[in-house]
VEXZAVEX-123541 format. One record per atom (N, C-alpha, C, O): residue in three letters; z, y, x. Coordinates in steps of 0.2 Angstrom, whole numbers, padded with zeros to 4 digits, always signed. Layout:
<sites>
ALAZYX/...
</sites>
This chain:
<sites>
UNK-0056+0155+0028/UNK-0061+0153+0032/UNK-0059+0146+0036/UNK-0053+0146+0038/UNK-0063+0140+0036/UNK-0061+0136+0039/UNK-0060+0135+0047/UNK-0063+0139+0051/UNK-0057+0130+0048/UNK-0058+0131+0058/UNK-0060+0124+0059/UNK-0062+0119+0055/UNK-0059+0123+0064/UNK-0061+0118+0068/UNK-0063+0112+0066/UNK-0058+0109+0065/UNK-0068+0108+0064/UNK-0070+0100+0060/UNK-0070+0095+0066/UNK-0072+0097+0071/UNK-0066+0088+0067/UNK-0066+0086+0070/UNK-0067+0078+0068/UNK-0063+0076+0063/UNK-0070+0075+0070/UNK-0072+0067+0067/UNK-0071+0061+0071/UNK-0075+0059+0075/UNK-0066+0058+0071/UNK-0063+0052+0074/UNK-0063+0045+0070/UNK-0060+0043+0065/UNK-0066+0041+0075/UNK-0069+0035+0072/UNK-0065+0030+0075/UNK-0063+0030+0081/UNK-0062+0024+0071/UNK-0059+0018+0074/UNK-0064+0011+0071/UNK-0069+0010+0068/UNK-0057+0008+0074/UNK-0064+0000+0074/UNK-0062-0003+0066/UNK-0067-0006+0063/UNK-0057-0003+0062/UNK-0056-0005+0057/UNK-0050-0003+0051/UNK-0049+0002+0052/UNK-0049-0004+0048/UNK-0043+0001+0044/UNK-0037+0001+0045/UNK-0033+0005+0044/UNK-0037-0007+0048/UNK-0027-0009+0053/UNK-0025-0004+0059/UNK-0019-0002+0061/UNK-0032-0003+0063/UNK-0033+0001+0067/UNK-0033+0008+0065/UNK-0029+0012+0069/UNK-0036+0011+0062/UNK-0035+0017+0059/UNK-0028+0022+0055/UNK-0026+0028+0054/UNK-0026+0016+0054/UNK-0020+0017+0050/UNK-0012+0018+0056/UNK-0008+0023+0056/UNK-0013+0013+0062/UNK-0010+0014+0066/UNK-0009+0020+0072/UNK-0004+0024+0074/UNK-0015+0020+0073/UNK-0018+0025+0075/UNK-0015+0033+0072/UNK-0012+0036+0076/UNK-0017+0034+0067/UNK-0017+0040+0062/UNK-0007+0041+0061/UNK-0004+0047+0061/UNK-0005+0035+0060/UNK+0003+0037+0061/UNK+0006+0038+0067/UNK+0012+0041+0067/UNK+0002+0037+0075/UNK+0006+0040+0079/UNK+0001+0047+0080/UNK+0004+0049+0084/UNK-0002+0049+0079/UNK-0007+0053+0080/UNK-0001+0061+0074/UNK-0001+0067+0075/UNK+0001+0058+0070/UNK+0005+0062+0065/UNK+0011+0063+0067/UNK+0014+0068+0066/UNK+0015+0058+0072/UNK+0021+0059+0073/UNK+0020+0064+0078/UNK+0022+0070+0077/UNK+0016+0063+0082/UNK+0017+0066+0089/UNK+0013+0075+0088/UNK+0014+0080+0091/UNK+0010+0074+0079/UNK+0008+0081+0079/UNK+0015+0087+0078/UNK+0015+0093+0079/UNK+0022+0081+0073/UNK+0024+0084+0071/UNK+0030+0086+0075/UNK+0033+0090+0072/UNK+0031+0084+0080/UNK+0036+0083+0088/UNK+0031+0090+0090/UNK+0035+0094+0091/UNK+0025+0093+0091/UNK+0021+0098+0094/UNK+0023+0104+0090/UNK+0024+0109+0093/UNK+0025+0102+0083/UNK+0025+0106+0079/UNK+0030+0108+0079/UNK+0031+0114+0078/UNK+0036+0105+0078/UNK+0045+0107+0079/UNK+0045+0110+0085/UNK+0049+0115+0085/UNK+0041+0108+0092/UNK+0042+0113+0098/UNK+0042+0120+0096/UNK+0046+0123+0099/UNK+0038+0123+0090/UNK+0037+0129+0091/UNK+0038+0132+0084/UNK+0037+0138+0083/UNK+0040+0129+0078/UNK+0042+0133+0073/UNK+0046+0127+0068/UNK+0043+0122+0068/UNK+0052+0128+0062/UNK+0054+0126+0059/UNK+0053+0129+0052/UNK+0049+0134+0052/UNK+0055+0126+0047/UNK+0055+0119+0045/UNK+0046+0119+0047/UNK+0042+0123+0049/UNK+0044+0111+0045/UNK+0037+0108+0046/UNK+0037+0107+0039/UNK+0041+0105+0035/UNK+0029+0109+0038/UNK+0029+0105+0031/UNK+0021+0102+0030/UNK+0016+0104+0033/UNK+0023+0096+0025/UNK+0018+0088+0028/UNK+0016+0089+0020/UNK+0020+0090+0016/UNK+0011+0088+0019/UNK+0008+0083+0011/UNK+0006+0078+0012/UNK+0001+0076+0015/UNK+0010+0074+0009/UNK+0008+0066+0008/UNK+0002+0064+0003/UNK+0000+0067-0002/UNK+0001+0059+0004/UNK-0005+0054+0000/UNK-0005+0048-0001/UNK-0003+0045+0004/UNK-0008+0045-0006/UNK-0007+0040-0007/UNK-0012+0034-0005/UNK-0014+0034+0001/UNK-0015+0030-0009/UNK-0020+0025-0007/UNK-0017+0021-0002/UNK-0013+0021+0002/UNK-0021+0016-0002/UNK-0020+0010+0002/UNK-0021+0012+0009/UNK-0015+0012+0012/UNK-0027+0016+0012/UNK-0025+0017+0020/UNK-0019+0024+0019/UNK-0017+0025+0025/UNK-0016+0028+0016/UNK-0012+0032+0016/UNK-0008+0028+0016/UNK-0007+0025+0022/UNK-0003+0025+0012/UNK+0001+0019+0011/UNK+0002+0016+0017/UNK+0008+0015+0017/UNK-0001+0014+0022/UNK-0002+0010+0026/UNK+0000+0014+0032/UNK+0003+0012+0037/UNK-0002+0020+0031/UNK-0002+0024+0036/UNK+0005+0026+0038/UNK+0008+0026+0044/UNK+0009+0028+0032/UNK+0017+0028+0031/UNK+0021+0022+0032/UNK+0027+0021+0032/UNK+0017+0019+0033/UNK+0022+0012+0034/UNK+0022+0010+0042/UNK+0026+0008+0045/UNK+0016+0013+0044/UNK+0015+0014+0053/UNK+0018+0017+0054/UNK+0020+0016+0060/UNK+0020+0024+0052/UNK+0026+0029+0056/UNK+0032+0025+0053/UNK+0036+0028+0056/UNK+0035+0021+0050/UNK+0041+0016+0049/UNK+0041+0016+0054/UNK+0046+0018+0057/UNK+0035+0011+0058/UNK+0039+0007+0062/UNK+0037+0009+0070/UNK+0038+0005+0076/UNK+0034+0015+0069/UNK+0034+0018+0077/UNK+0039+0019+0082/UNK+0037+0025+0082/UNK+0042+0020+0085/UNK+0047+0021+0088/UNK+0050+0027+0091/UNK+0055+0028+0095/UNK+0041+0032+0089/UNK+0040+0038+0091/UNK+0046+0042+0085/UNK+0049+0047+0085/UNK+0045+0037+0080/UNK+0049+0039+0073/UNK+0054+0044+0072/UNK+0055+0049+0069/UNK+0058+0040+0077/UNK+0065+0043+0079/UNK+0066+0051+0082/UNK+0070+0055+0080/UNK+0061+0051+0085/UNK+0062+0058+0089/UNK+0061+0062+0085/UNK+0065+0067+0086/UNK+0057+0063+0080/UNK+0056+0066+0074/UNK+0062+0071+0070/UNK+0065+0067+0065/UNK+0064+0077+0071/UNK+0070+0082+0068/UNK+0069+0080+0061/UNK+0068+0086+0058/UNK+0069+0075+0058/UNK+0068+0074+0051/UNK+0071+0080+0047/UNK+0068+0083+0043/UNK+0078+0082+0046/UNK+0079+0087+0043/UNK+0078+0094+0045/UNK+0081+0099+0045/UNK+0071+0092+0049/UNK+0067+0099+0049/UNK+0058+0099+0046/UNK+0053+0103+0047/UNK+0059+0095+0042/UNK+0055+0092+0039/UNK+0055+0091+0031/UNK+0059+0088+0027/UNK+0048+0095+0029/UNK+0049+0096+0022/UNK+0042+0090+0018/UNK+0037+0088+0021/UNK+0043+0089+0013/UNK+0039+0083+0013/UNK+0036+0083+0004/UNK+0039+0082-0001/UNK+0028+0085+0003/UNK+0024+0085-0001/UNK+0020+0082-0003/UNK+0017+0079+0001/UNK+0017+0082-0009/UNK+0012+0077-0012/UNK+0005+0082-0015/UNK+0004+0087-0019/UNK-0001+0078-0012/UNK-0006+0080-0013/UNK-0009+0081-0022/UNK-0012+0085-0026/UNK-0006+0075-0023/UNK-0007+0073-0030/UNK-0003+0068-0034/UNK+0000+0063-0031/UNK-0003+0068-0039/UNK+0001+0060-0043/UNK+0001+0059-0049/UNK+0002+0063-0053/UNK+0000+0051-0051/UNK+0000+0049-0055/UNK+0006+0051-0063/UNK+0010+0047-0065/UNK+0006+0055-0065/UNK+0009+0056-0072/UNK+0011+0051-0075/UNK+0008+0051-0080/UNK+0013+0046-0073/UNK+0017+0041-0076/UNK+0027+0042-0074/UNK+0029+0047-0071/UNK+0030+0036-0077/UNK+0037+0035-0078/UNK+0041+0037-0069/UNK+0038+0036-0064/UNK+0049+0040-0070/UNK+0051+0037-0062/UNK+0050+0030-0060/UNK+0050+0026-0064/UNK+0049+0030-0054/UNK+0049+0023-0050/UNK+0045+0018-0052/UNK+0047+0012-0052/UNK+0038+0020-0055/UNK+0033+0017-0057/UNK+0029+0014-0052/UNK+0028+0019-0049/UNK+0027+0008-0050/UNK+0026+0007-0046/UNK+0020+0009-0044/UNK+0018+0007-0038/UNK+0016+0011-0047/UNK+0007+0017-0045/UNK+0008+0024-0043/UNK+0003+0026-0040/UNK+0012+0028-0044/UNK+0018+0032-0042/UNK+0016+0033-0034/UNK+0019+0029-0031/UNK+0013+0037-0032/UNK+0012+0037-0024/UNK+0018+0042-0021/UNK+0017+0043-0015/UNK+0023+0044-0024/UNK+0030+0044-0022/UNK+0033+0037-0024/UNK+0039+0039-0025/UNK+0032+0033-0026/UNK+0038+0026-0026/UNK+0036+0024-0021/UNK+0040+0021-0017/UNK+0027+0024-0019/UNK+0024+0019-0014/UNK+0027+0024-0006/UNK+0027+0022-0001/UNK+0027+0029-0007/UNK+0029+0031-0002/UNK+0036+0032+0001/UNK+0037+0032+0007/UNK+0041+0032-0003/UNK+0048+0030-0003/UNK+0049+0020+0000/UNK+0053+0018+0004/UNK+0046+0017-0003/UNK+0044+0009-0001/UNK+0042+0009+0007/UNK+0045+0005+0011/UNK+0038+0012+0009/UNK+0032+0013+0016/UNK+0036+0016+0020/UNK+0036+0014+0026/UNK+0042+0022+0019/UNK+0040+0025+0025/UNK+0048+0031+0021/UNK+0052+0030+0026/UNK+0051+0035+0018/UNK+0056+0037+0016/UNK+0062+0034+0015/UNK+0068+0037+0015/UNK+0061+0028+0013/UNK+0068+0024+0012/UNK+0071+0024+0018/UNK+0077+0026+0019/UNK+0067+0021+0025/UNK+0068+0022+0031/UNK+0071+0030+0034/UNK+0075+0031+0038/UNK+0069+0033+0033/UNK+0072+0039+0036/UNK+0076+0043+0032/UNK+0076+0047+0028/UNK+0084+0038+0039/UNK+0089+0040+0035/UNK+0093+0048+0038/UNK+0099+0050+0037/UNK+0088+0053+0042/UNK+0090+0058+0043/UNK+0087+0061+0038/UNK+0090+0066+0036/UNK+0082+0061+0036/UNK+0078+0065+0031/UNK+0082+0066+0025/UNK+0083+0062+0020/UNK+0084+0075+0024/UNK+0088+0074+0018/UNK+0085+0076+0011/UNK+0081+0079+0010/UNK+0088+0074+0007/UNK+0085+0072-0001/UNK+0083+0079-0005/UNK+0081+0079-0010/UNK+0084+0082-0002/UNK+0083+0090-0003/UNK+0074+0091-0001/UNK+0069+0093-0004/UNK+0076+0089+0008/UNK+0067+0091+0010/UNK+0061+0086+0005/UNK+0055+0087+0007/UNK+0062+0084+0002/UNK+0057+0079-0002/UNK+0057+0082-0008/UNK+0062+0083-0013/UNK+0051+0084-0008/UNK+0047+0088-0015/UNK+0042+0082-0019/UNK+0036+0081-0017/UNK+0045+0077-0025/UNK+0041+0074-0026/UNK+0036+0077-0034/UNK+0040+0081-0038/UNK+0030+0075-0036/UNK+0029+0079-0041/UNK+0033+0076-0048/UNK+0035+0070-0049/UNK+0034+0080-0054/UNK+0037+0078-0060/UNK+0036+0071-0062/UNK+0030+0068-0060/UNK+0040+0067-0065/UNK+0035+0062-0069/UNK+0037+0061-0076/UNK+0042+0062-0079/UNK+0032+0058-0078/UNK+0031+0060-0086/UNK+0038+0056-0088/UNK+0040+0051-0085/UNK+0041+0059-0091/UNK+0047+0058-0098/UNK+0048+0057-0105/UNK+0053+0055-0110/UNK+0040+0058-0105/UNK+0041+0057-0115/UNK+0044+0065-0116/UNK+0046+0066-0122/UNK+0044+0069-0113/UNK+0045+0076-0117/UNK+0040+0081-0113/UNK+0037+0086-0115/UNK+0040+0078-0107/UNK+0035+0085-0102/UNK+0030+0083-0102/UNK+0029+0078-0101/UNK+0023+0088-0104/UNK+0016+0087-0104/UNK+0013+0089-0095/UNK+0016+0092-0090/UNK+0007+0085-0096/UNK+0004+0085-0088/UNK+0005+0092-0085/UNK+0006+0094-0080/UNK+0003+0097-0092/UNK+0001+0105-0088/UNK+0010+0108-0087/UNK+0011+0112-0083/UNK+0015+0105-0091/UNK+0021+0107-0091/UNK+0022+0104-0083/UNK+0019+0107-0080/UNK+0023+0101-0082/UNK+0024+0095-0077/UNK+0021+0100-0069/UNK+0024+0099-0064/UNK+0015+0103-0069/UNK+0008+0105-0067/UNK+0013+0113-0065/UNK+0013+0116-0060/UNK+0015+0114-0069/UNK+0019+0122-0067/UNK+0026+0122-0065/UNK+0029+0127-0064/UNK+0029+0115-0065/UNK+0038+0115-0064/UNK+0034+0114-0057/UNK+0037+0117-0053/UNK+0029+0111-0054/UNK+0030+0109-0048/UNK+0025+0116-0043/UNK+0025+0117-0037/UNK+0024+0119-0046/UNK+0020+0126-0044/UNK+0025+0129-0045/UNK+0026+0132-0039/UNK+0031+0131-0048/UNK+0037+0133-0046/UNK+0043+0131-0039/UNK+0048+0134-0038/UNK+0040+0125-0037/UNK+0044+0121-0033/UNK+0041+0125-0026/UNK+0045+0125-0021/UNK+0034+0126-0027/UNK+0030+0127-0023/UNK+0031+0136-0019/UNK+0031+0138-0013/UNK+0033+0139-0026/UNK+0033+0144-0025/UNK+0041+0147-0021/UNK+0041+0152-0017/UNK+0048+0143-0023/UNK+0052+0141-0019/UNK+0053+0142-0014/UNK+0058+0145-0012/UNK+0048+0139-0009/UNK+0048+0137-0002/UNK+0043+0142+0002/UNK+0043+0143+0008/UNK+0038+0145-0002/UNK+0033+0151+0000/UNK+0037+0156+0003/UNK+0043+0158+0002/UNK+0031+0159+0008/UNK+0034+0165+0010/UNK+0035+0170+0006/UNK+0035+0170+0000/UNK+0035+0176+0008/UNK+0036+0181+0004/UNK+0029+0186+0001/UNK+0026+0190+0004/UNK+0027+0185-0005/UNK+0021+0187-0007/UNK+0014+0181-0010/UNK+0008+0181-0012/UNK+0020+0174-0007/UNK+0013+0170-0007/UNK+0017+0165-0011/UNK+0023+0165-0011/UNK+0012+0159-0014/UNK+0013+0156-0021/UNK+0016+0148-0016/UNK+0020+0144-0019/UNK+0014+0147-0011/UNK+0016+0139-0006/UNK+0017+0141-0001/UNK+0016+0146+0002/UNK+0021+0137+0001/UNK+0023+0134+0008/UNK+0015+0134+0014/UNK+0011+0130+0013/UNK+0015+0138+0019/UNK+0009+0135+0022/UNK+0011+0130+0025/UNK+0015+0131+0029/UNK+0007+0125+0024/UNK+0006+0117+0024/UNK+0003+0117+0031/UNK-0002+0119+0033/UNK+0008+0113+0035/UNK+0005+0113+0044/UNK-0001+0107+0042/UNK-0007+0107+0043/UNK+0003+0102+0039/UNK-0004+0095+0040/UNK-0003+0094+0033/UNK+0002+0093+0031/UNK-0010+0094+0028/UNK-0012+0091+0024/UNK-0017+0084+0023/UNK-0023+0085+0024/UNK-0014+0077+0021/UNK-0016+0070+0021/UNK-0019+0069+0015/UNK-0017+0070+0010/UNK-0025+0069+0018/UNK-0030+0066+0010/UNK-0031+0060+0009/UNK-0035+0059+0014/UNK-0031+0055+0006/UNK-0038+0051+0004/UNK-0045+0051+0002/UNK-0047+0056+0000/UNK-0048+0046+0003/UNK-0054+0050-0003/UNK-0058+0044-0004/UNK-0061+0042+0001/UNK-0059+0043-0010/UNK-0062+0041-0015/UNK-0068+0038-0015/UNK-0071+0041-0011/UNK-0072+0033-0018/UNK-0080+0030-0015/UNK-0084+0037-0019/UNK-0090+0038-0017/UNK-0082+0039-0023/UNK-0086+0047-0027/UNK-0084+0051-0023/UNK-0089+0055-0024/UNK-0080+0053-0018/UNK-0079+0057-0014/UNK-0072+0064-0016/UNK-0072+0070-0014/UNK-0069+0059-0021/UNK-0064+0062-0024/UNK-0058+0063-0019/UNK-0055+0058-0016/UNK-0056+0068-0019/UNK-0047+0070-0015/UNK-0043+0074-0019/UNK-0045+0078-0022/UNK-0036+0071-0018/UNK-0030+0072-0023/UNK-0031+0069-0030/UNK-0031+0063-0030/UNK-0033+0074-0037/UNK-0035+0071-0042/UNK-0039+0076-0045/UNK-0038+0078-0050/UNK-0045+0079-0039/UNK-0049+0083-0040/UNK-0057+0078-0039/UNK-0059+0077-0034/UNK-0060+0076-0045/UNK-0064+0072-0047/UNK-0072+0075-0048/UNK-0073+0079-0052/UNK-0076+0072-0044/UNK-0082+0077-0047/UNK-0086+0078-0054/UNK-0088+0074-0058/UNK-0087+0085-0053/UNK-0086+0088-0061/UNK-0082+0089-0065/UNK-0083+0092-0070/UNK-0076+0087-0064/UNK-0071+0088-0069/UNK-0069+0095-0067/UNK-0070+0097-0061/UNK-0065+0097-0074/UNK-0064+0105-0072/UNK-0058+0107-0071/UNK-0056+0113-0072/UNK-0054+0101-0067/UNK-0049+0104-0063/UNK-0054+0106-0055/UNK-0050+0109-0051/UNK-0059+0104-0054/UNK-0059+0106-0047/UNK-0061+0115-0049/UNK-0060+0118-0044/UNK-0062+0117-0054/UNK-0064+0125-0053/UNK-0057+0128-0057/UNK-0058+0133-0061/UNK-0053+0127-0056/UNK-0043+0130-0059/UNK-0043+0132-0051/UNK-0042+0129-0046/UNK-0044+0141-0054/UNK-0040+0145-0047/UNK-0034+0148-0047/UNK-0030+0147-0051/UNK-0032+0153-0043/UNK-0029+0160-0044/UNK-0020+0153-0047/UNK-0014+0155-0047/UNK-0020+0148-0047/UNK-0015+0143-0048/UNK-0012+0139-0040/UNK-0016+0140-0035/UNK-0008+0137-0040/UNK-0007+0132-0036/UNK-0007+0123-0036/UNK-0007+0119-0031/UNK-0008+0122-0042/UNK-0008+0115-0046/UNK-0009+0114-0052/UNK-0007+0119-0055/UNK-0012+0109-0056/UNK-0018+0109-0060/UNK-0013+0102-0064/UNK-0009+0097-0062/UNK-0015+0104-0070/UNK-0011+0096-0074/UNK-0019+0093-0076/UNK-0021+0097-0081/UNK-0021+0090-0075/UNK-0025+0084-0074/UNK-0027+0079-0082/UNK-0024+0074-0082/UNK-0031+0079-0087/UNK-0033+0077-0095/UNK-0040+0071-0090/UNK-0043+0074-0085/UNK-0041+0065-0093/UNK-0047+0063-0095/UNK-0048+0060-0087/UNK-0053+0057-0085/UNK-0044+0060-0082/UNK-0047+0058-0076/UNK-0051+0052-0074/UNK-0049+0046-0076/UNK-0056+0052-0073/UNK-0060+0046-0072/UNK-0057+0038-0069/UNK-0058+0032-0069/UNK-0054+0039-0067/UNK-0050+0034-0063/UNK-0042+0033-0067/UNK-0039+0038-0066/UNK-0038+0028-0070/UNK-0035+0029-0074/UNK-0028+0028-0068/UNK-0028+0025-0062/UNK-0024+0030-0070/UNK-0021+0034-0078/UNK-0023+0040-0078/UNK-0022+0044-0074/UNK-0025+0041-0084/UNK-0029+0048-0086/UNK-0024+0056-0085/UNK-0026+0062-0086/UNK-0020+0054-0084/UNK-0015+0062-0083/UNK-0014+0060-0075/UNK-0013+0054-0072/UNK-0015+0065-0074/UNK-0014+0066-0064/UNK-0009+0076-0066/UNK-0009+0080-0070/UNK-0006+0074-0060/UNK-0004+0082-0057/UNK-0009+0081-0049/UNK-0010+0077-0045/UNK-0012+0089-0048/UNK-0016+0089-0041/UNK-0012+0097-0039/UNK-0010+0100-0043/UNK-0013+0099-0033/UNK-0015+0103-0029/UNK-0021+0106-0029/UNK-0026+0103-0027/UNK-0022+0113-0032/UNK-0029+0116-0033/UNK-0034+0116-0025/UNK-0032+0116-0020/UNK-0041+0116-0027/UNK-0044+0116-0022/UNK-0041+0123-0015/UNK-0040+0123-0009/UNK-0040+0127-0019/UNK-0037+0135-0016/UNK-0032+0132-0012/UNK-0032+0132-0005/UNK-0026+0128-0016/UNK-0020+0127-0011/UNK-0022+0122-0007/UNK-0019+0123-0001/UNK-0025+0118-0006/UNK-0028+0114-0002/UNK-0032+0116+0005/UNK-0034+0112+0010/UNK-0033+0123+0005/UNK-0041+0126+0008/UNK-0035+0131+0010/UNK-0038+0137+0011/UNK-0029+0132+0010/UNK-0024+0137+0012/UNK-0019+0134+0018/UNK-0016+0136+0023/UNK-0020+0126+0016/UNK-0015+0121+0024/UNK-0020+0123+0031/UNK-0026+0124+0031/UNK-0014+0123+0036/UNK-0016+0124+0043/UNK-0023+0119+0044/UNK-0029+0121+0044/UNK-0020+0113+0043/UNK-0025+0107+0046/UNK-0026+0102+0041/UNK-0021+0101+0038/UNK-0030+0100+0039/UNK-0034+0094+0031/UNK-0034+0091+0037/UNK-0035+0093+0043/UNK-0032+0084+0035/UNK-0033+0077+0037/UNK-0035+0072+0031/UNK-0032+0071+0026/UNK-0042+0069+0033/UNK-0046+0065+0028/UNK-0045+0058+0030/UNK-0046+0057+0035/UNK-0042+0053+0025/UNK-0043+0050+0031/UNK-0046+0043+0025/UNK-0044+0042+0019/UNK-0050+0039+0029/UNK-0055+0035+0024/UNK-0056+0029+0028/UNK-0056+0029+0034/UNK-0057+0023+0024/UNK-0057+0018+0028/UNK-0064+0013+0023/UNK-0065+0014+0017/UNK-0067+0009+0027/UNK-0070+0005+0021/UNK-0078+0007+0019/UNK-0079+0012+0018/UNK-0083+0002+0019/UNK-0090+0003+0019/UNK-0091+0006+0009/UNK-0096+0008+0006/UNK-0087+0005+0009/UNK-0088+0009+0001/UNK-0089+0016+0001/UNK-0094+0020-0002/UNK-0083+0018+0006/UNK-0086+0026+0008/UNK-0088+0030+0011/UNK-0087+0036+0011/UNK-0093+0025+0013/UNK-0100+0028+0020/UNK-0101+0034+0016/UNK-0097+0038+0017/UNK-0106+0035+0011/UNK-0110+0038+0008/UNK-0105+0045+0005/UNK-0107+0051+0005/UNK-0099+0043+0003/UNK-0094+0049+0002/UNK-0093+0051+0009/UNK-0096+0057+0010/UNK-0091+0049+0013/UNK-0090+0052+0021/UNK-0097+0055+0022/UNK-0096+0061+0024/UNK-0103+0053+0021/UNK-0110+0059+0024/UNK-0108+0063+0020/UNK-0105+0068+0022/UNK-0110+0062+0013/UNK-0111+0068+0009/UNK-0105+0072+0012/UNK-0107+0077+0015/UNK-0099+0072+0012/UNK-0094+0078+0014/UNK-0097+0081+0018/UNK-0100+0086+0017/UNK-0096+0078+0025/UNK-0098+0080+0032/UNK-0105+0084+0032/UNK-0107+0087+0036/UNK-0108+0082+0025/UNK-0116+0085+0022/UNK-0114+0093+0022/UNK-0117+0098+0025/UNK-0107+0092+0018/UNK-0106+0099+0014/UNK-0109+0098+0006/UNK-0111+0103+0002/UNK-0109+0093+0006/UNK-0114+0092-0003/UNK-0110+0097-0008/UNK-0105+0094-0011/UNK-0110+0104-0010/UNK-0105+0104-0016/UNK-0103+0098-0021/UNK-0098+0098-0024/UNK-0106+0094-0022/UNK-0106+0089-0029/UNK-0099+0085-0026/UNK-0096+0081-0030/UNK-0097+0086-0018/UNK-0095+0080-0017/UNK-0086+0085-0017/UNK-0087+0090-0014/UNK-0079+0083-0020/UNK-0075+0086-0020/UNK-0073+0089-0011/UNK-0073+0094-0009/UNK-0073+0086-0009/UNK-0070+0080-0002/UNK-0075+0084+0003/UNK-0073+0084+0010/UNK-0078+0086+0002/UNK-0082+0093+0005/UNK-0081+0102+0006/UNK-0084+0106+0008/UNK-0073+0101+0001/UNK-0073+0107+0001/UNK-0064+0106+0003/UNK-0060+0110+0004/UNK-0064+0101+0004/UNK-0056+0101+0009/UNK-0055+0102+0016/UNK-0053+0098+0020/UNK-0055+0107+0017/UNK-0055+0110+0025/UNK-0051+0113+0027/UNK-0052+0119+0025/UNK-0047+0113+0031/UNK-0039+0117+0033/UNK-0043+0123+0037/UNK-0049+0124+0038/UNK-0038+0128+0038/UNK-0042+0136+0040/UNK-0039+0134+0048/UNK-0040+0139+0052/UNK-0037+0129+0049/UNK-0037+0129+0059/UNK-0039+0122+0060/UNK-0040+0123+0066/UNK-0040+0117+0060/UNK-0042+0112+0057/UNK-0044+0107+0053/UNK-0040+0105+0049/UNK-0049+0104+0053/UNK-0052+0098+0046/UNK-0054+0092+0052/UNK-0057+0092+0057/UNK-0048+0086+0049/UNK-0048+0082+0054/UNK-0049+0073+0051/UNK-0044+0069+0050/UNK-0057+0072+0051/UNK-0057+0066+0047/UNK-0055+0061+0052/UNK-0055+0062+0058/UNK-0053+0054+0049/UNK-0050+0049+0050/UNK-0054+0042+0048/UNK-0052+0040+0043/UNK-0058+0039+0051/UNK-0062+0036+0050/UNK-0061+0028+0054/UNK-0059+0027+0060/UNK-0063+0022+0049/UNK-0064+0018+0052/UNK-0072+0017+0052/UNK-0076+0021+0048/UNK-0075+0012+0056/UNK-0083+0011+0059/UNK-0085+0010+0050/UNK-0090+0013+0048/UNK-0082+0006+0046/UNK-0087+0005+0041/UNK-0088+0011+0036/UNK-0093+0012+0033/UNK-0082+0016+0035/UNK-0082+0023+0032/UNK-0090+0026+0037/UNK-0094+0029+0035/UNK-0089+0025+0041/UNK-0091+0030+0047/UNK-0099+0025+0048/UNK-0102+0025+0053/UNK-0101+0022+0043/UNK-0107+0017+0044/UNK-0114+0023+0045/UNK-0119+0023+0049/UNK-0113+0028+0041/UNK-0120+0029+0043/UNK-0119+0037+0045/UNK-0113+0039+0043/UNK-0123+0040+0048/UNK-0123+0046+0054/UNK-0117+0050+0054/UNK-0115+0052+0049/UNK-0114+0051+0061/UNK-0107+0056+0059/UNK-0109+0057+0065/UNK-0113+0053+0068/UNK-0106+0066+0067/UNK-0104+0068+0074/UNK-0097+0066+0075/UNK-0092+0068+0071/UNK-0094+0062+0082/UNK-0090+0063+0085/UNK-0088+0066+0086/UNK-0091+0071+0087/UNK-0079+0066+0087/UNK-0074+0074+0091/UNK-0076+0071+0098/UNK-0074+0075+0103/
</sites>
């Protein structure tokens, strides 16, 4: 079941983006007060990217028990290592090159293609990764804060409307054929493991994606990005032009 929906609106994507990074350190300073390891999913896109580069250079940064900190990915591009559309290379650029307590072990990034491993091979090596770090009986890690982007279709991770990865259950991670948005192979996180993190963090920037921000906030089934909801928090991240047309304030 999901828990608490919360909508917070800034003035533009620079703002947003700054915002959203000290808003994340300081969750994750609340969250080392009271239980170890923390574990984060990262995201990619321009304001996610942006976002991580704002916790670079926070200075809240520091205080952060980095090696109590476990660090994952929402979804990712099946392309080569250190590709540079790879939203682990862009996030190692932004925001992991810099954190030099963060040890190389707490970073879970997903497979990348080699010329021998297929998307769905690739799609199970990282659901075993998953399974790893899970408690006992369960398939993941429960995910304190999960970071979304999302899409002018209303797409989150590389869960795309209509496509039949968004109905792959009873799994943890989905290998991705055909996606509308290229490169046609993605690795995602199933809608299930998704709808299993403590708190969904949405975070959207951009008059492109008024119409995807209603429809969510509608609850539109059509729309992915409406069915990302954490079971103690759902926490959208808005600037005024995402936020263009009707939303309720937190």
């Amino acid at each position: 079941m999901s828990g608490q929906r919360l909508v917070v609106v800034h003035p533009d994507a620079q703002v947003l983006a700054q915002a959203a990074a000290a808003r994340l350190l300081t969750r994750v300073l609340d969250l080392q007060s009271v239980h170890s390891p923390v574990h984060l999913v990262l995201t990619g896109g321009t304001v996610g990217i942006a976002m991580l580069a704002a916790v670079a250079t926070n200075p809240v940064r520091d205080a952060v028990d980095w090696s109590g900190v476990h660090l994952w990915w929402g979804d990712e591009r099946f392309l080569p290592d250190g590709d540079p559309d790879r939203n682990e290379t862009q996030a190692r650029r932004a925001l992991l090159d810099h954190l030099t307590t963060l040890p190389a072990e707490n970073v879970h990034p997903m497979p990348a293609a080699d010329g021998t491993l297929t998307v769905e091979a690739a799609a199970e090596r990282y659901a075993g990764e998953l399974a790893a770090f899970a408690p006992e009986g369960e398939q993941a890690p429960v995910f304190d804060v999960t970071l979304l982007g999302m899409g002018p279709d209303a797409h989150v991770a590389s869960l795309f409307p209509g496509h039949p990865a968004l109905e792959v259950t009873g799994v943890t991670t989905v290998g991705v054929r055909s996606s509308p948005k290229p490169p046609p192979e993605r690795v995602s996180l199933t809608v299930e493991t998704i709808q299993a993190s403590r708190e969904v963090w949405i975070v959207a920037a951009g008059a492109e994606k008024a119409q995807a921000v209603a429809d969510g906030l509608a609850g539109d089934p059509a729309a992915p990005v409406s069915a990302a909801v954490g079971t103690a928090v759902t926490l959208w991240l808005l600037d005024s032009a995402a936020a263009a047309q009707d939303v309720t304030l937190a």
